[in-house]
N, C-alpha and C positions, 0 to 999 in steps of 0.2 A: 091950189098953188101953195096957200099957205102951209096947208096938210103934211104935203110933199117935204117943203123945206124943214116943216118939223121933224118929220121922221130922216132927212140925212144929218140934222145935227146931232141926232138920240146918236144916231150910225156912229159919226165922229166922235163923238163922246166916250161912247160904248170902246172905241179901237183906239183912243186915248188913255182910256183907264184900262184895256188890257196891256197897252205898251207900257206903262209907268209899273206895274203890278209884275210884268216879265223883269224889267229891271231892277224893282226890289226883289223880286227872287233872284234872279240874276247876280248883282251886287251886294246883298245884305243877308238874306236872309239864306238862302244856298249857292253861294259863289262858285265857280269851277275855277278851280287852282290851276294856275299856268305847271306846267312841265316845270321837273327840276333844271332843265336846259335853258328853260324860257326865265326863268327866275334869280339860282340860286346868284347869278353875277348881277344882279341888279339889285339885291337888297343888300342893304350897311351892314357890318356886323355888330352887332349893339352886345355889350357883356353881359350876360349872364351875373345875378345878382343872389347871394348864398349868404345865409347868418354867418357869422364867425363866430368864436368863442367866446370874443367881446361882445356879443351882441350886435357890434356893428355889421351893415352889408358890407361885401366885398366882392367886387367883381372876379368872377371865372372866365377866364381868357379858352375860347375855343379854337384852341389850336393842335396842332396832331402831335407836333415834337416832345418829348417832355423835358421838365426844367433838370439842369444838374446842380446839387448844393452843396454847401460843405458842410461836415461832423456836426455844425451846431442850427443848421436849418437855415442859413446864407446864402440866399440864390447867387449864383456863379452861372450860369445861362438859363436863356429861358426864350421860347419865339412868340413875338408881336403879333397878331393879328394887323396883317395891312394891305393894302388895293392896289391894280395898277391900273389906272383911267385912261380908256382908249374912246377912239369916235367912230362914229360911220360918215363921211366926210359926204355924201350922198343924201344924209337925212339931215343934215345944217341949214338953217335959212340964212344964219348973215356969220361966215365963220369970221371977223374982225369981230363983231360984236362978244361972238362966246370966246374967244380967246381974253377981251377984254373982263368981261364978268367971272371965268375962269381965275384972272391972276390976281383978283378980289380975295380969292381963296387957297390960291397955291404962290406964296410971291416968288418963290424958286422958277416960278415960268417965265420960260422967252416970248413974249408975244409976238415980236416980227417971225419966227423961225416957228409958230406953231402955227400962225396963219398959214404959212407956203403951206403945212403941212397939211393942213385943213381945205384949202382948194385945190389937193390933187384929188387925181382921179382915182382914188379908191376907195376901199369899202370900209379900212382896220387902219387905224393910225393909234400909237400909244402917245400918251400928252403927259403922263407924273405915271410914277414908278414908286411905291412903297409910300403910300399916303397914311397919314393914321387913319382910323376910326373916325374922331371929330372931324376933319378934313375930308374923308368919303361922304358923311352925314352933308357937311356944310358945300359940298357939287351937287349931289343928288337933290339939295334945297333950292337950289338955282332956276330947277326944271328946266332944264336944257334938252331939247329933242335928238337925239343922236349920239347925244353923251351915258358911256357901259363904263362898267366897274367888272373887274378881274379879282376875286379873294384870291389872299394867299397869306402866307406869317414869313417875319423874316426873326435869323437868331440874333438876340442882341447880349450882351456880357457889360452887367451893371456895373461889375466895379473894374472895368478897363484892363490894365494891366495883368492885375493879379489873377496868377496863376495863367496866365496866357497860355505857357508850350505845355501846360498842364490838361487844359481845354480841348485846345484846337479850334477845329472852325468846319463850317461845312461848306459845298459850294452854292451853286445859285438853285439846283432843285433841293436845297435843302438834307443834302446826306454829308456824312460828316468826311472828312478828306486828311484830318491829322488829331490826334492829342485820344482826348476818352472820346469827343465826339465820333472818331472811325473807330475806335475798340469795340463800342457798344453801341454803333448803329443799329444795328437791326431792334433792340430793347429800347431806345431812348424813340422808335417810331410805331412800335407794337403796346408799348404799356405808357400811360401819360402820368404814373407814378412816378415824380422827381429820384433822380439817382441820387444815395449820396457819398460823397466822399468821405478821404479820411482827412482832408486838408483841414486846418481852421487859420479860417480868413485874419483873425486877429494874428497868429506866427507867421504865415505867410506876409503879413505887411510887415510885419517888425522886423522877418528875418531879409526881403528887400531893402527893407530902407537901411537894415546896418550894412547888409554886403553891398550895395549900392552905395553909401557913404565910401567903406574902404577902397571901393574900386577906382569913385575918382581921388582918393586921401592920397594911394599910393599909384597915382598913375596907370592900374592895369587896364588892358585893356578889353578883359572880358572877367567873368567871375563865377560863382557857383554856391550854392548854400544850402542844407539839407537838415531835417530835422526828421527824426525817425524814433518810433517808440520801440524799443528794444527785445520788448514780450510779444507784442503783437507783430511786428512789420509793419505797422501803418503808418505811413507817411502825415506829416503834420504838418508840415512845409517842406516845398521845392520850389527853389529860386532859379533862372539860370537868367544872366545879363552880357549883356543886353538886351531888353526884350521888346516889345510891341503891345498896340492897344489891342484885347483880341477882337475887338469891332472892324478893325483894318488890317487883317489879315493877308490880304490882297497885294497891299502895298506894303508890308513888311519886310525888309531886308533878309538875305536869308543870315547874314551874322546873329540878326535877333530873333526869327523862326528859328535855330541850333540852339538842344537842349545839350548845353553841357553837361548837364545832372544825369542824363542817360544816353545820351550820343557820343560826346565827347570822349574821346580814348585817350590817357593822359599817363604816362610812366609815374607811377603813384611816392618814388624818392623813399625816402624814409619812413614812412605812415607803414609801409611793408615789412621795414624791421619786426614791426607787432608779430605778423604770419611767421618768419622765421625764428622768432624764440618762443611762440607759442608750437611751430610743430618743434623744434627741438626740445621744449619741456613732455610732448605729450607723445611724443616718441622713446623717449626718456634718451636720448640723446646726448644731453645737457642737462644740469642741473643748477640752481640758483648761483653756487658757489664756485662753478666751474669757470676758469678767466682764458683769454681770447684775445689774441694780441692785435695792435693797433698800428704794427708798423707797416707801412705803404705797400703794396704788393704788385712786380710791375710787369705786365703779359703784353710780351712783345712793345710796342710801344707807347703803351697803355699803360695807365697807372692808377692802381686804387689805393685813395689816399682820402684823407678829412681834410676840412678846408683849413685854410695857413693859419687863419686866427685859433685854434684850438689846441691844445700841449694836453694828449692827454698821455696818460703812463703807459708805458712797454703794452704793458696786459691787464683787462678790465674784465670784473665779475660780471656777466649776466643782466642785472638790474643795470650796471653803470651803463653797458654797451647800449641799453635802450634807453637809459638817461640822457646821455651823450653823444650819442646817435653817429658810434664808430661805424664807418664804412669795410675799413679793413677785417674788424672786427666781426660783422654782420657777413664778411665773405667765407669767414672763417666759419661760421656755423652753419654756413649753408654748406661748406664741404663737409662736414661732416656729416650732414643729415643726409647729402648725395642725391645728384638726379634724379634715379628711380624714386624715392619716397617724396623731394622735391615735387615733381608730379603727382606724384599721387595726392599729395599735401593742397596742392593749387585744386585738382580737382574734386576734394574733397566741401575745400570749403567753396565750391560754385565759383570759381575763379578763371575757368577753361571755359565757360559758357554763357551765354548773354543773361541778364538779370533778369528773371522771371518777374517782369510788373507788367500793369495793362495801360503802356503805350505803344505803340506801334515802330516808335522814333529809337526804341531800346535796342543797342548794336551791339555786334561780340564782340568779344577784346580781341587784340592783337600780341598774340603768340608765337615762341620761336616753334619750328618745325621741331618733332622730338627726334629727326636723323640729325639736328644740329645743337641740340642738347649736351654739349659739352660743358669742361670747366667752367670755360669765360663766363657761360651763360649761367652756370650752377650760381655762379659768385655775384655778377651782376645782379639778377634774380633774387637774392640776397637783401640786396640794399636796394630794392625798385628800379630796378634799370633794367632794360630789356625786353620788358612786358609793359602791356598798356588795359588799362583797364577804366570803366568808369568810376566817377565819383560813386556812383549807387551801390555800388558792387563793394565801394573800400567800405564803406557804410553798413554794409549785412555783413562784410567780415570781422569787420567790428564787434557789430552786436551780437555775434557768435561769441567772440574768445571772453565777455564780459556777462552774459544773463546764464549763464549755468551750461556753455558750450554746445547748445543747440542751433542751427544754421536756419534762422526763418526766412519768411518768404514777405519780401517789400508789396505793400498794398497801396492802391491810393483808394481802394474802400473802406467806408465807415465798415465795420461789423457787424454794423446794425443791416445790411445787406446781405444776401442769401447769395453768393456768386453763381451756383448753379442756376438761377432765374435770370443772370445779364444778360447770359447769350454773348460773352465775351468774343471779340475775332481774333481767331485762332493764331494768328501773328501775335499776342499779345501774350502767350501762355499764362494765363492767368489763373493763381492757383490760391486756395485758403490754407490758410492755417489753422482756422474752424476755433478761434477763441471765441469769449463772449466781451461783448461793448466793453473797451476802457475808458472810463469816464476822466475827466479832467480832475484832477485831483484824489483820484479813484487808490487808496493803497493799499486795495485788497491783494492778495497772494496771488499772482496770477503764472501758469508756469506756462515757459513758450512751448509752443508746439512745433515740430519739424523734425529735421536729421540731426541725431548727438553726433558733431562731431570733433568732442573733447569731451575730457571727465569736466566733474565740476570743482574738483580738486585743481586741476588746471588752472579753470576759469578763474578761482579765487588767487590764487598768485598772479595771475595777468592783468587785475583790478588794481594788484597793491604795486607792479609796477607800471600802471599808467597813472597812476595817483602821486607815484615818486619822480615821473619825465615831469608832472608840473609842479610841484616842490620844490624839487631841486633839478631837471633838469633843465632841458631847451626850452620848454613849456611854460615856464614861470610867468609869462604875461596873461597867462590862460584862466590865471587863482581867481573866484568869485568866493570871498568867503562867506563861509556855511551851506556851499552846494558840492565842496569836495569833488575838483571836477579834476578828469583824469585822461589821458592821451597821446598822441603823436604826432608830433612834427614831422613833415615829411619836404624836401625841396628838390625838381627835376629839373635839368636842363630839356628842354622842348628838341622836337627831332625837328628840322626842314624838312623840304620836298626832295632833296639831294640824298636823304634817310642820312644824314650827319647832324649832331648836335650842336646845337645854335650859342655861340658866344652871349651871356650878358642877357640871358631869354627862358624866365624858368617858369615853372609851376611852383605855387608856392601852396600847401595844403598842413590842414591842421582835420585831424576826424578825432575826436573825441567825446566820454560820455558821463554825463550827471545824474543822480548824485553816485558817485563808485560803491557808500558804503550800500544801495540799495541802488544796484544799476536801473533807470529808467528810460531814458532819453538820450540816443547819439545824438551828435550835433557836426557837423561836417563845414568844413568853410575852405574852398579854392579860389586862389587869384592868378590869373592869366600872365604873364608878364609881367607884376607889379615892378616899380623904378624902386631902387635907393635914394631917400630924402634924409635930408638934414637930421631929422630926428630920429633914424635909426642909423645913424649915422655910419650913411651910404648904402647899409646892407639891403637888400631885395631879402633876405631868407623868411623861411616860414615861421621862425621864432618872432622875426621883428611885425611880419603885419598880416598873415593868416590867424596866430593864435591870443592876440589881442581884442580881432575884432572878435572871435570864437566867444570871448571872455565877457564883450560888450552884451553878444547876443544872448549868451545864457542867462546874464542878469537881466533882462530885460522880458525874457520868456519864459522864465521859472515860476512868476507868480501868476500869469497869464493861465500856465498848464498846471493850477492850483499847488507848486511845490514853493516852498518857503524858506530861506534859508536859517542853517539850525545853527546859528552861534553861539547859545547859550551850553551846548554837549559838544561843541568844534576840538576842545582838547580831547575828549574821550575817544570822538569819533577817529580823528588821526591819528589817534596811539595807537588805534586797531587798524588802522592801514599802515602804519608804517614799515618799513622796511629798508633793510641797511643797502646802500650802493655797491659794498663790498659784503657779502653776508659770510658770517663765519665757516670755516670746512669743519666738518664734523671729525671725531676722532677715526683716525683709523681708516678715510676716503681717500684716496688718494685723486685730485682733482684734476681736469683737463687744465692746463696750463703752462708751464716753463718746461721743456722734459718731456713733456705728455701730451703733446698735438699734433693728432691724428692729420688736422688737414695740413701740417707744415709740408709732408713728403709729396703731397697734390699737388701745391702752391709750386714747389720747386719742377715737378714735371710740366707743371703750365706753363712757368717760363723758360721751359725748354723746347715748347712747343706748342705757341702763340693761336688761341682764337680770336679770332674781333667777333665780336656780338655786333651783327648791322640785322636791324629792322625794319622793313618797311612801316609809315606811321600812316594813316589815314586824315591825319590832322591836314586842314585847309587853311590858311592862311587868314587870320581872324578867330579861329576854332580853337 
């Protein structure tokens, strides 16, 4: 007996120590890994852990989307690694209890309203939606039986605001739905290489917070702000306000999802004088000396006229008319330059076409039909009436008639990107100019690249008189001294829904560029409706609060984009841009003027037979 019982407990022994020895093989020593199915949602995502430069670690976020940054390595989006925690309401022993120990670790939980949820009859119940890491770590430590984890990443945008309608945003699977995020989906989910821009976060805040300041200064009630480097097209900041946090995109008004910078269609006023003495210089049409009269011109019953406060002379040279910013005067040159070349003129400088950049949000202007290309339209046309155009567009026309008359192309890529690697969407026509990197402070010779479309002889008379509109003209609030800054004023009456012009409801815009004796940087600033306050005493125009605040921002962003202001050579420098208002006629020209205006005999058939210019506007009320 005793025998016996010694050999069953050898037995039990023996099939003890092969069970403990299957389970260290088993668990330790060769484990069988669960399926990726059985798994990958049930472990935490823990970071990844990488030297840096600094020697410090830094975590690597394993996520699919990649970050987007600006020009100086600023993340501007990037996506979260995070969980969404469901149950199997079926494997719960006491669902009051885990709903309790649960909201130990989630305080955002409803407890009465997760319990219901937890003693119904099913298998998938979700309980938290976008947990962090630490938070997935601190459930799964709870050891709760029936409690799964769901990975996924959400996009988040660090610094809120800025640059929002620049962004975009994506939806709930993660693809992007407006801004660069839809331009460059398919690259920002194919390569985890961060994109970068051309924005830099420090002008984008500065050139917010001054066009934000003017907005509420002068009551408007939307605005726009643009910063553009003139060799390259690359954007450095784009404002449009009112805007949104791009974290809350969802709930964002659409007045603040509307990019005025490239949606907004706006009769551009005055700032257009520029295009019409620049193609009458480059047509040879006109010449500096050639004067253009100022008296009201009245089509049917309609009247182009300057506004009451202004006395200027019978007939103004050239430089004065865009000093002065005569309307009659400006119609005057547009008849002589005439429809057909008018057009050709607009379409030359990309003015017939939506602004080649890579947002999705970028609209075409609104243009007269050319069966309706008549007088009225020659003339309005003229002085910015009649066409509608975006901010971005007066911005590349700009920097055409000032870097040596070549038409580039606005980016919002760093350089330092290879565009044929985005994988752009082709709604975005997104195109290079193919320079190399400008660096901030950078004043190497850089030539732009694109369509000439003017000499550079032009271009250099078109510097000295945007440098003389703020000298002496309308502009004069615009002066930063030793940045030599030079431009146009430009002020529209806004169309309604009715396609008629709204009483007391204007655009008020300044687009101009620093420093003129060495163009580098447009600078663009529109206000929506701004009011007349006391201290412009009453006036709404774009003299009084577009080209002040223009003045605020360049000083505040010159030293930012390494340029310095040169006071110490400021008399040398202005004696080489100067240029007279009236400029002397040469001997033996005989000048467009008293006697000799071609468009006087138009003028008089116009008002013998009346167009009205009516344009349908796309403007939404708020827009």
């Amino acid at each position: 007996m005793h025998i016996r019982i010694f050999w069953v407990g050898v037995g039990f022994t023996f099939l003890f120590l092969a069970l403990c020895l299957r389970l260290l093989l088993a668990s330790i020593i060769n484990p069988m890994l669960p399926t990726n199915g059985e798994a990958s949602a049930q472990i935490p995502i823990v970071p990844d852990l990488t030297e840096g430069d600094d020697g410090r670690t830094m975590p690597v976020l394993q996520v699919q989307r990649a970050a987007i940054t600006d020009r100086n390595g600023q993340i501007l989006a990037m996506s979260l690694p995070v969980a969404q925690v469901y149950a199997n309401p079926q494997e719960l022993i006491d669902p009051a209890d885990t709903a309790k120990k649960l909201k130990t670790v989630l305080p955002d939980l409803d407890v009465k309203s997760t319990v219901q949820r937890l003693r119904q009859d099913k298998q998938f119940v979700y309980l938290a939606r976008d947990i962090s890491p630490s938070q997935q770590l601190a459930v799964n430590n709870l050891g709760i039986p029936g409690i799964y984890f769901e990975n996924g990443e959400r996009r988040h945008y660090p610094l809120g605001r800025t640059a929002a309608q620049i962004l975009g945003a994506v939806d709930i699977d993660d693809h992007g739905v407006a801004g660069i995020e839809k331009s460059f989906n398919d690259r920002l989910l194919k390569d985890r290489a961060p994109i970068r821009l051309s924005i830099d976060t420090r002008v984008q805040v500065v050139t917010r917070d001054v066009v934000n300041e003017a907005m509420h200064h002068f009551q408007a009630k939307g605005a726009a702000g643009i910063v553009m480097d003139v060799r390259t097209g690359e954007i450095i900041s784009m404002v449009s306000l009112p805007d949104y946090d791009a974290n809350d995109f969802g709930r964002a008004p659409d007045d603040a999802r509307f990019n005025r910078a490239v949606t907004g269609m706006y009769e551009p006023g005055s700032t257009f004088k520029l295009q019409v003495a620049a193609a009458a210089l480059e047509l040879k049409v006109a010449h500096i000396w050639d004067r253009f009269s100022t008296i009201p011109i009245k089509i049917g019953r309609f009247t182009i006229r300057d506004i009451k406060s202004d006395h200027f002379a019978p007939w103004l040279a050239l430089p004065d008319v865009l000093a002065k910013s005569s309307n009659p005067a400006a119609a005057h040159i547009a008849l002589d330059i005439g429809a057909e070349r008018q057009q050709s003129w607009l379409g030359r400088m990309g003015f017939l076409d939506r602004v080649p950049v890579e947002l999705p949000e970028a609209a075409r202007p609104i243009v007269p039909a050319r069966k309706n290309w008549g007088i009225a339209t020659v003339m309005t046309i003229g002085f910015g009436h009649g066409i509608a155009e975006s901010p971005l567009a007066i911005v590349r026309g700009t920097a055409a008639t000032v870097n040596g008359g070549i038409l580039i192309t606005p980016t919002l890529l760093s350089h330092d990107e290879d565009p044929d690697t985005l994988g752009a969407d082709e709604t975005s026509q997104s195109t290079s100019v193919g320079l190399p990197p400008a660096r901030d402070g950078d004043d190497r010779a850089v030539t732009p690249e694109g369509r000439r479309v003017l000499s550079d002889g032009t271009s250099r008379l078109l510097r000295r008189m945007l440098r003389l509109d703020v000298t002496q003209g309308t502009a004069r609030k615009a002066e930063v001294p030793g940045y030599f800054v030079g431009g146009k004023t430009g002020t529209a009456e806004k169309i309604g829904a009715n396609g008629r012009y709204l009483k007391h409801a204007n655009i008020s815009a300044f687009t101009s560029i620093f420093p003129m004796n060495n163009p580098r940087y447009a600078v663009y600033v529109m206000l929506d409706e701004p009011k007349g306050i006391p201290e412009t005493y009453n006036f709404s125009t774009a003299g009084w609060n577009a080209t002040p605040t223009a003045g605020k921002l360049i000083a505040r962003i010159g030293p930012i984009l390494g340029l310095f202001p040169d006071v110490e050579n400021a008399a040398k420098i202005d004696a080489a841009l100067a240029m007279p208002l009236e400029p002397a006629i040469p001997p033996g020209v005989r000048p467009l003027g008293p006697g000799n205006d071609p468009g006087a005999a138009r003028v008089r058939k116009a008002e013998k037979k009346p167009q009205a210019t009516k344009m349908k506007s796309s403007y939404r009320p708020g827009k």
